[in-house]
C-alpha positions in Angstrom: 1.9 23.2 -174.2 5.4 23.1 -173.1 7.6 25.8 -173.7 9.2 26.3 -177.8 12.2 26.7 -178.8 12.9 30.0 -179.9 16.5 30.8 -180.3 19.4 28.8 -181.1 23.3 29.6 -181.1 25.5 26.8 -184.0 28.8 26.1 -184.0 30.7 23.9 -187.1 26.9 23.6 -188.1 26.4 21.7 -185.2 23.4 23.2 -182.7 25.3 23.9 -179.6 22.7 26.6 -177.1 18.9 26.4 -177.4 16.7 28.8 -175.6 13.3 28.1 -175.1 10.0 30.4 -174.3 6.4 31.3 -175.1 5.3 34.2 -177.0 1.9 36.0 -176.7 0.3 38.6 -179.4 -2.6 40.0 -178.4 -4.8 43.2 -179.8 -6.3 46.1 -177.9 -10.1 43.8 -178.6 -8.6 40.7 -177.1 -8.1 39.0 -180.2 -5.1 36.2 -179.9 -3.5 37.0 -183.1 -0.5 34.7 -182.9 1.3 32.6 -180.3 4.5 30.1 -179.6 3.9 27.5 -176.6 1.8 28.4 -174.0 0.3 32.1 -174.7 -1.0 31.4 -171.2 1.9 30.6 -169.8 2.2 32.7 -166.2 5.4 34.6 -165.5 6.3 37.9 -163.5 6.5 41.2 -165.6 9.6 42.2 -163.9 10.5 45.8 -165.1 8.2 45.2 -167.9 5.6 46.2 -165.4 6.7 50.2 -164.9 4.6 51.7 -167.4 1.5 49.6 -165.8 3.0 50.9 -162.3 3.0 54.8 -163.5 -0.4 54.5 -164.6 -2.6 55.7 -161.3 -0.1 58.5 -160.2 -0.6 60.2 -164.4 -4.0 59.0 -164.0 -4.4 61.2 -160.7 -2.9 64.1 -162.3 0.8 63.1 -161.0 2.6 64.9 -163.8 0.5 68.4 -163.5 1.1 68.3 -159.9 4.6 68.3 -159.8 5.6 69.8 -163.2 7.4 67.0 -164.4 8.3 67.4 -168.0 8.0 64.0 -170.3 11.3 62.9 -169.6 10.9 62.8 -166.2 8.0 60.7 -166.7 9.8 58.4 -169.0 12.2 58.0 -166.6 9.4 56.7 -163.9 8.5 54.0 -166.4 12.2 53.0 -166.9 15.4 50.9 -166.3 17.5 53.3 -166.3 21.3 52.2 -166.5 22.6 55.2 -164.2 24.3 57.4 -166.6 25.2 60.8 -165.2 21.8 62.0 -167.3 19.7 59.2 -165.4 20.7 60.6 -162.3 20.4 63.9 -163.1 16.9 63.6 -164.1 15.9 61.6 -161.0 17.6 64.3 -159.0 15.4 67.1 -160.5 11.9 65.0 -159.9 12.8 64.8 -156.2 13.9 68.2 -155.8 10.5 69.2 -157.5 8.4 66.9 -155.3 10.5 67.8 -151.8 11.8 64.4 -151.4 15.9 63.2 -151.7 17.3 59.6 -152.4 16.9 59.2 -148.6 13.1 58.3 -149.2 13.8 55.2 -151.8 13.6 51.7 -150.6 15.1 50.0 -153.7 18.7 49.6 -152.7 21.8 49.9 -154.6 23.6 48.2 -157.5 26.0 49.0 -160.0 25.2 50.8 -162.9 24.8 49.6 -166.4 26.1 52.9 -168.0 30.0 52.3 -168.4 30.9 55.7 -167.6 29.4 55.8 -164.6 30.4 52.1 -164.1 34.4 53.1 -164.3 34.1 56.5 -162.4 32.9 54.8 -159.4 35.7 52.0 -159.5 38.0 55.0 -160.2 37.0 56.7 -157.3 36.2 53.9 -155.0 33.1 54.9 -154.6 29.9 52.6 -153.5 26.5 53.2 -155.6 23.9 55.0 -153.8 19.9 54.2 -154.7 19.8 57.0 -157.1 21.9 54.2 -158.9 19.5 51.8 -159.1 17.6 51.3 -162.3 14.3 51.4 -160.3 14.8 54.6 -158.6 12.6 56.6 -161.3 10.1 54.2 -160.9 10.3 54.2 -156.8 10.6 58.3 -157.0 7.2 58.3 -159.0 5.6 56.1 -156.4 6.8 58.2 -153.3 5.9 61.6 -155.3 2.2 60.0 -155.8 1.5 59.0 -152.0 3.0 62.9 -150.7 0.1 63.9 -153.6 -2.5 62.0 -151.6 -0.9 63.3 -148.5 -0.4 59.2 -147.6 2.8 57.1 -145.8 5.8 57.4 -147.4 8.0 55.0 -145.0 5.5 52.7 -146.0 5.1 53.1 -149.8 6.2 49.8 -151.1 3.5 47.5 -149.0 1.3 46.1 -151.0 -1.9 47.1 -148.4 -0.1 50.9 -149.3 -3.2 52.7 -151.0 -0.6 53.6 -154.0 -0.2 49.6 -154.4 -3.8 49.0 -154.3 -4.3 51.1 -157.0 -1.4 49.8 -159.0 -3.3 46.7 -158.7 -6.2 47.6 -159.2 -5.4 49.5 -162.6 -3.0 46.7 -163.7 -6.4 44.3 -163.1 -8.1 46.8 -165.5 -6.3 47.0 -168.1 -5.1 43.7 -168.0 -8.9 42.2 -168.1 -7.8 40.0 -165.0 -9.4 39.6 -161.7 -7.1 41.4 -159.0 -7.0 37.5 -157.0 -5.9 36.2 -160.0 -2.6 38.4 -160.0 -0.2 36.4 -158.1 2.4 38.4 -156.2 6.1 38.4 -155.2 8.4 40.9 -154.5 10.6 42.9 -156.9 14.3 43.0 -157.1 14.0 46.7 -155.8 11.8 45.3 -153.1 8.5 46.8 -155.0 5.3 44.6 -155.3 5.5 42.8 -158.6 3.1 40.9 -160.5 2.7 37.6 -162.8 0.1 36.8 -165.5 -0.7 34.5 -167.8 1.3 36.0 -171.3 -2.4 36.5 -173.1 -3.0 39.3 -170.3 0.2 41.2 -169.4 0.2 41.8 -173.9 -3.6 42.4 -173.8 -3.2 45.0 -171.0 0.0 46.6 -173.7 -2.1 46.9 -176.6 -4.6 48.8 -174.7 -2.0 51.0 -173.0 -1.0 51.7 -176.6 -4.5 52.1 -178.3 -7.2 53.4 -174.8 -10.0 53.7 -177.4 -12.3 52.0 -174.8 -11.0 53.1 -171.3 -12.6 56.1 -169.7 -11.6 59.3 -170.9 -9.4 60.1 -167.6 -7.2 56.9 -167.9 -6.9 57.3 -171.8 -5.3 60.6 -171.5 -3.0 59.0 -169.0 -2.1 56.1 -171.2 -1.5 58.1 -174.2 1.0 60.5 -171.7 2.9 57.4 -170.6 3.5 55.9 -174.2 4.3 59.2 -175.3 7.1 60.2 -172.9 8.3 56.7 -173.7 8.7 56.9 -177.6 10.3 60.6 -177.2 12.4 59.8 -174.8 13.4 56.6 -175.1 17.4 57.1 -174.1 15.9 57.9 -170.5 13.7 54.6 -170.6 17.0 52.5 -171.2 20.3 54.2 -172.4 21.6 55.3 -175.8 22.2 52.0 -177.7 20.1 49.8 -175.3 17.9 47.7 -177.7 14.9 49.1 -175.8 16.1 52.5 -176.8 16.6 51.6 -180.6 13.9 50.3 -180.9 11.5 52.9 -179.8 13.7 55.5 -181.6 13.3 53.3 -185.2 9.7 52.9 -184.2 9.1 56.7 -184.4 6.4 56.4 -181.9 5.0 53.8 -183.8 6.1 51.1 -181.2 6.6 51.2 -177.5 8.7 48.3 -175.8 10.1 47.7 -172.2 12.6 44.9 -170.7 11.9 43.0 -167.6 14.4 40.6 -165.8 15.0 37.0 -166.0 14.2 36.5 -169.8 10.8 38.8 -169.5 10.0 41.0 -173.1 6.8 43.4 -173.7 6.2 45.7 -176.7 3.4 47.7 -177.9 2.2 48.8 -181.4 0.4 51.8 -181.6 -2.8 51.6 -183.7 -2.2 51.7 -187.4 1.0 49.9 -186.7 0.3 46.9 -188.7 -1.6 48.1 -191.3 -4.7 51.4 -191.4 -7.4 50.7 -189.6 -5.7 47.8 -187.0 -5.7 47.8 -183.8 -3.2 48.4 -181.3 -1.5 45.3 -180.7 0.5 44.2 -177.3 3.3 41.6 -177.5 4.4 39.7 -173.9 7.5 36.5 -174.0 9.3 35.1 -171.5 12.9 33.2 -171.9 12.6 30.1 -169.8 16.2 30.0 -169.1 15.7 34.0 -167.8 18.4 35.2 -170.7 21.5 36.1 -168.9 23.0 39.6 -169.9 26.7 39.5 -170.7 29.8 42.5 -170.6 32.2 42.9 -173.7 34.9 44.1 -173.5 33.8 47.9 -173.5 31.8 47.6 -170.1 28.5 47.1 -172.4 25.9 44.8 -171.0 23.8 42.8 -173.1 21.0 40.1 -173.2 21.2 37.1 -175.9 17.8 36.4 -176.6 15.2 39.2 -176.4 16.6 41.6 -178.9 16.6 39.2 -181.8 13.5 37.0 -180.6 12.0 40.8 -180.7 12.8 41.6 -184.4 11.8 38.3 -185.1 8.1 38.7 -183.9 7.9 42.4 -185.2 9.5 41.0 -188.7 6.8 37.9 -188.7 4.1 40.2 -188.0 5.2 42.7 -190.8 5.7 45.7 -188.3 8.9 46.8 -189.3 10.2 48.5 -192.8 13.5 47.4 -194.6 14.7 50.7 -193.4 13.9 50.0 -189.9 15.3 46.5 -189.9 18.5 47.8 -191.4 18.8 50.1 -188.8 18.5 47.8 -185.6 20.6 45.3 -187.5 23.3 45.1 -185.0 20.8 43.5 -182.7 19.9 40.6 -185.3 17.4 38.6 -186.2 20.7 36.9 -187.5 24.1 37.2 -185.9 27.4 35.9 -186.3 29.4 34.8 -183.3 33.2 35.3 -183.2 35.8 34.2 -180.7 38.2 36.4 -178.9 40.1 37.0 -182.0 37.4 37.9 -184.0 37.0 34.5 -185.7 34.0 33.5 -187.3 32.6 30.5 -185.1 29.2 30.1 -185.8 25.4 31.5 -185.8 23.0 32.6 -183.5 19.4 33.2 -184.8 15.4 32.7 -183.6 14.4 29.3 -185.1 10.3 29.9 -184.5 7.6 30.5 -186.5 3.9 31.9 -184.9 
């Protein structure tokens, strides 16, 4: 099945934008509770992949080695938007694991953060790697091979034993043969992975409910999801949608962007209902779902937020008091031109 649509943007009640995508709901048995086009559908996890790509180094005993406290584990499984707290907390992992910005092989971008965004324009300075969103996730992986006493010029090839076993465990939980993960190559140069929809959420609901994994990797999954919904502001930023939706979750649900249109949440078991499962939600935006800057330096995606709410509000997951409280980020938003003039609407248009 081709791809649905699954957001549209009106204007003088004319349709003007539609976005299409497929959407995958999947629960920690392997039940397909609920799809849009193609649950199947194969796409790259992007940065949706980080709490998958944490998994062996916690699994190991990562987090006991080093001392790292939950947010510095949250910040391993984030995309951070390098905010002078981001970089802070990056900065005190390496220090405890004997390593400095040197050692990553992500590159460098801009950050998301604004403050940090106009302080380096300000001072005409360039961004360094710590910068990049990746580098908590790239710190983790480097902290895990000087563990295991392995390569660290070499950490990011996928023949790297640390890759192997992020495949490996990503096969696991996933239910996918290992051949059957195609690879590419990440924008912070990191091995990264596609699947078919149906897998990359199976392989979230059991992240989020480990009642069949050995006992080892269970701990490990509950650590990760746990650093993640109590400390959310270090997995995206303070009024990130990924952020507010973990903190009106209240460790209830556990959710994680990836680029070029790529979604993934979690629901914790009991989430929809006693005695339910843990569920795993993967989408991708065909169009990949462009972020956009207002006028306060504030980047922004279109789609995902409100295609997001409108899953979680389909499936029943979220309380009056929850939906009121991510409101800003839809289902349903007005659109207004640069003087603040009502122009239209801009609103999911699916049903599972």
């Amino acid at each position: 099945m081709p791809p649905q649509p699954l957001f549209e943007t009106t204007r003088g009640g004319i349709t003007e934008s539609v976005h299409y995508g497929d959407i995958a709901v999947v629960d920690s048995n392997g039940k397909l509770l609920a799809s849009l086009g193609d649950p199947h559908h194969i796409a790259f996890l992007r940065s949706s992949a980080k709490p998958f790509q944490a998994l062996p180094f916690v699994e190991r005993g990562g987090v006991e080695h080093f001392h790292l406290t939950l947010r510095e584990l949250a910040i391993a499984c984030a995309s951070h938007e390098g905010s002078a707290l981001h970089l802070q907390t990056v900065r005190e992992m390496q220090i405890k694991i004997g390593i400095d910005e040197s050692y990553l092989q992500c590159g460098a971008h801009l950050p998301g953060d604004a403050e940090a965004f106009k302080a380096l324009i300000l001072q005409d300075k360039s961004p360094t790697p710590l910068y990049n969103n990746c580098s908590g996730k790239h710190t983790a992986m480097l902290a895990h091979a000087k563990m295991r006493g392995l390569p660290l010029e070499t950490y990011l090839d996928i023949a790297h034993p640390i890759q192997q076993d992020i495949l490996a465990s990503l096969s696991d939980l996933c239910r996918i043969p290992s051949e059957n993960i195609h690879l590419g190559i990440d924008g912070c140069s990191a091995p990264n992975f596609a699947m078919p929809l149906y897998n990359a959420a199976l392989g979230m609901a059991r992240l989020c409910d480990p009642h069949d994994l050995p006992a080892q990797r269970a701990e490990a999954c509950r650590k990760i999801t746990s650093a993640m919904t109590s400390h959310p502001e270090m997995v995206s930023a303070d009024g990130e949608f990924d952020c507010e939706l973990m903190r009106a979750g209240e460790g209830r649900i556990v959710c994680k962007r990836g680029a070029e249109g790529y979604q993934i949440i979690g629901l914790m078991p009991g989430a929809l209902g006693k005695d339910a499962p843990g569920v795993g939600i993967a989408f991708k935006v065909s169009d990949g779902d462009a972020a956009r800057m207002n006028l306060h330096y504030e980047w922004s995606a279109r789609v995902r937020p409100a295609v997001t709410l409108e899953i979680l509000r389909q499936l029943g997951a979220l309380s009056s008091k929850q939906e009121q409280a991510l409101g800003r980020f839809g289902p349903v938003k007005s659109l207004h031109n640069y003087r603040g003039i009502q122009t239209g609407l801009a609103q999911p248009v699916f049903s599972l």
